[in-house]
N, C-alpha and C positions, 0 to 999 in steps of 0.2 A: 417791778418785781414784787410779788407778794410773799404772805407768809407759809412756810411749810406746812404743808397735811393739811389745808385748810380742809378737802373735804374726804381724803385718804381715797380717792377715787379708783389710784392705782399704787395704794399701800402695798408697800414689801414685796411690788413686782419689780423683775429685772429688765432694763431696755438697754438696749442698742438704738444711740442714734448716732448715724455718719454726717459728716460736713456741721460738725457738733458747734467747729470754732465761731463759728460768725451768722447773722442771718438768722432764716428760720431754721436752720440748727441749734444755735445757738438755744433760741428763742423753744423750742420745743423741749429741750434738754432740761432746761431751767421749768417748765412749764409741769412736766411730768415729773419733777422730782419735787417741788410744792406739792401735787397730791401722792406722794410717799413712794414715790418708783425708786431704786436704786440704779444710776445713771452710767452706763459707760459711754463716753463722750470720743467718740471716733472721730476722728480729721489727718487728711495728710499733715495738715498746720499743727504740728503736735504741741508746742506755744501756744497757738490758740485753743486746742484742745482744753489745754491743763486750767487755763486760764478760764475755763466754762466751767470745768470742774473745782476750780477754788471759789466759785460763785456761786455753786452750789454748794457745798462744802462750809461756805461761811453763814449760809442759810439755815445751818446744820443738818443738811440733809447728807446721802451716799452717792458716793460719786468718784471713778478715775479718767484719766484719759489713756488712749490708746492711740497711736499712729498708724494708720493705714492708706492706703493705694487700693482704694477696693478694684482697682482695674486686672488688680495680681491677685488671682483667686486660692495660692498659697495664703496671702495675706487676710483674706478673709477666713480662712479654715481656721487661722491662728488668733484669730478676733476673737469668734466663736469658742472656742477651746478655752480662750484665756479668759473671757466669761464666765464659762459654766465652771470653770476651776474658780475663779475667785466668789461667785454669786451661789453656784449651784443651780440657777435654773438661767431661760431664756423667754422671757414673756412677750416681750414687745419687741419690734425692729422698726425703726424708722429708717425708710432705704430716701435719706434725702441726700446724700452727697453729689453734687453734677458737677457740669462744665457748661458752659454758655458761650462760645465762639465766635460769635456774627461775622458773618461777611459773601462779596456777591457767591451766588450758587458755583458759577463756570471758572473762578479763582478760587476755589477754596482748596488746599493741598492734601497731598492723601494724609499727612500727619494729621490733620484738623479731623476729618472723619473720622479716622482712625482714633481717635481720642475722646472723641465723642459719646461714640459709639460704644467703644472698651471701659469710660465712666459711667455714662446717661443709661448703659441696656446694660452690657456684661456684667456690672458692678452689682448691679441690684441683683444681676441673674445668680452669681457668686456667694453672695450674703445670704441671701433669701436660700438658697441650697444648704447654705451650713452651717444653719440656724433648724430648720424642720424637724429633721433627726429628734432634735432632743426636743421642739414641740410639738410631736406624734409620741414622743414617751411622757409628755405630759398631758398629753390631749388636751392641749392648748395653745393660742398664742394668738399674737395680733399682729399682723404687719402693713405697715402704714407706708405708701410706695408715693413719693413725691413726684408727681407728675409734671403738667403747666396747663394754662389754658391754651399754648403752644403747640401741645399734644390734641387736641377738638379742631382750631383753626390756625391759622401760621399768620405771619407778618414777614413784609420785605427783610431781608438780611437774615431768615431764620431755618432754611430749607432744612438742614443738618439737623440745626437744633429740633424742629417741629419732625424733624424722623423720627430723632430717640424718643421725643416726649411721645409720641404717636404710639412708640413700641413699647414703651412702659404702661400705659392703657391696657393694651392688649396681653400683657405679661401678669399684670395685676387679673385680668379674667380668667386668665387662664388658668394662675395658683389658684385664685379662689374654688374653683370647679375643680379641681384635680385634690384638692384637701377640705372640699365642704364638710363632709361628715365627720370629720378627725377633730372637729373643736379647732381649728386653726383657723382664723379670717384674714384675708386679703383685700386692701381697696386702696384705691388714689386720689388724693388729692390736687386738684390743679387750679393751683393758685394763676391771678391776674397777676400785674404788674404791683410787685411790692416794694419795700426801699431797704431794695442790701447790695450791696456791692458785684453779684452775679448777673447785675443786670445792667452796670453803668459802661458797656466796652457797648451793646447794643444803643444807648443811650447815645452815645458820641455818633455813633452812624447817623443817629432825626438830628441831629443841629445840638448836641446838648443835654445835659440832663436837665436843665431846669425850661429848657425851649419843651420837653416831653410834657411836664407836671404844669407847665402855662396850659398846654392843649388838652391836658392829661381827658375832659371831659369827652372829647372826641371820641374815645375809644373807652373809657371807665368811665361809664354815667355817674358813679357815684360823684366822680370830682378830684380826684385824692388818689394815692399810692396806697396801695394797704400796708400794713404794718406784722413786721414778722409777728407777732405773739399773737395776731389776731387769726392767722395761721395756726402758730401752736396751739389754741385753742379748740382746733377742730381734728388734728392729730391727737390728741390728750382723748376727746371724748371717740375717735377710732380704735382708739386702742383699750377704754375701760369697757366693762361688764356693759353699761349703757349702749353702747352698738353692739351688741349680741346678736341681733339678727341681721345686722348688713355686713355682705360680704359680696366681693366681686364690685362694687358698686364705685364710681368714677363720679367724685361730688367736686364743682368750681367753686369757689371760693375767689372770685374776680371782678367785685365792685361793679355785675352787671353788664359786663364786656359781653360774656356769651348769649345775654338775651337781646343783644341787638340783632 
């Protein structure tokens, strides 16, 4: 963890990041509020939420939690609302909150789609709505839509999961183009195979988590698991002034997995 403001990159802006508790939520939250963001830390985990924001908070930077179900689009209207009441604006949105379900295609229950689907696509479609409004009356903002490398190509036990990621892609082009000229940017990130907890229920299906990270090279040439903050580090610079001209744009960030 480093020190606050180190380069004030996104001083005195307001962000929303969902699935804030753990992971690269966690990891982003903490990441953008060292360059001077003021942080609201959304999670269903609202424990875990608070607990991102006392870590940032001890860092002395800004920062609360909020509890959400971004599946319930009441809940996010109330997100939004209780941001711009407490901050006064809406700069950034990190829509990384998901679900990660594994299992075979022809067993999977309609609850597991269902949930998937209403997290991994509706959730972002929900925030990302009631959030705009007030970055068209700033002519501005950045929204940073957590993808996978899931969403490009798929892996056995992922059908479900490699939908929604598929449809977050396509969700990020679509705001981008429909808000280019409004000063608002849209893009996704789609991380490889990192090491946070949304990934260890997939993990048990290969023989294990540590039987994954023995082969890991297999499938990530680099060798290795990435690491959330190496993550939050490419969210951070999506959301400052320095990405000013990409928008729509779908970058992997996966130790080389997609260029095999």
């Amino acid at each position: 963890m480093g020190s606050m403001g180190s380069m004030g990159r996104v001083q005195n802006r307001v962000a929303i990041v969902t699935g804030a508790a753990s992971g690269i939520g966690e990891a982003s939250a903490i990441r953008l509020a060292e360059e001077g963001a003021k942080v609201v830390c959304a999670d269903v985990n609202l424990e875990g939420a608070e607990a991102t924001a006392k870590k940032i908070e001890a860092m002395g930077g800004t920062a609360n939690a909020f509890k959400i179900d971004i599946s319930d689009s009441e809940q996010c209207d109330s997100c939004a609302a209780d941001t711009l009441n407490r901050y006064g604006s809406i700069d950034i949105l990190v829509n990384n909150a998901g679900v990660n379900l594994p299992g075979t295609f022809h067993e999977t229950p309609n609850e597991i789609i269902q949930k998937t689907l209403q997290v991994n696509v509706a959730g972002m479609m929900y925030l990302s709505r009631a959030v705009i409004p007030q970055m068209l009356k700033q002519k501005s903002g950045s929204i940073v839509n957590m993808s996978s490398i899931n969403g490009l190509v798929s892996e056995p036990f992922l059908a479900v999961y490699s939908a929604s990621k598929g449809a977050v892609v396509m969700l990020t082009r679509g705001i981008a183009l429909d808000y280019a000229k409004t000063g608002i940017r849209c893009n996704a990130i789609c991380p490889g195979w990192v090491d946070t907890p949304i990934n260890y229920a997939h993990a048990d299906l290969l023989g294990g988590l540590q039987k994954v990270y023995d082969g890991i090279s297999v499938f990530q040439p680099i060798g290795r698991p990435g690491e959330p903050r190496e993550i939050a580090h490419l969210v951070l610079f999506l959301a400052s002034d320095e990405a000013s001209f990409i928008t729509g744009s779908v970058i992997s960030a996966d130790g080389g997995m997609s260029a095999m």
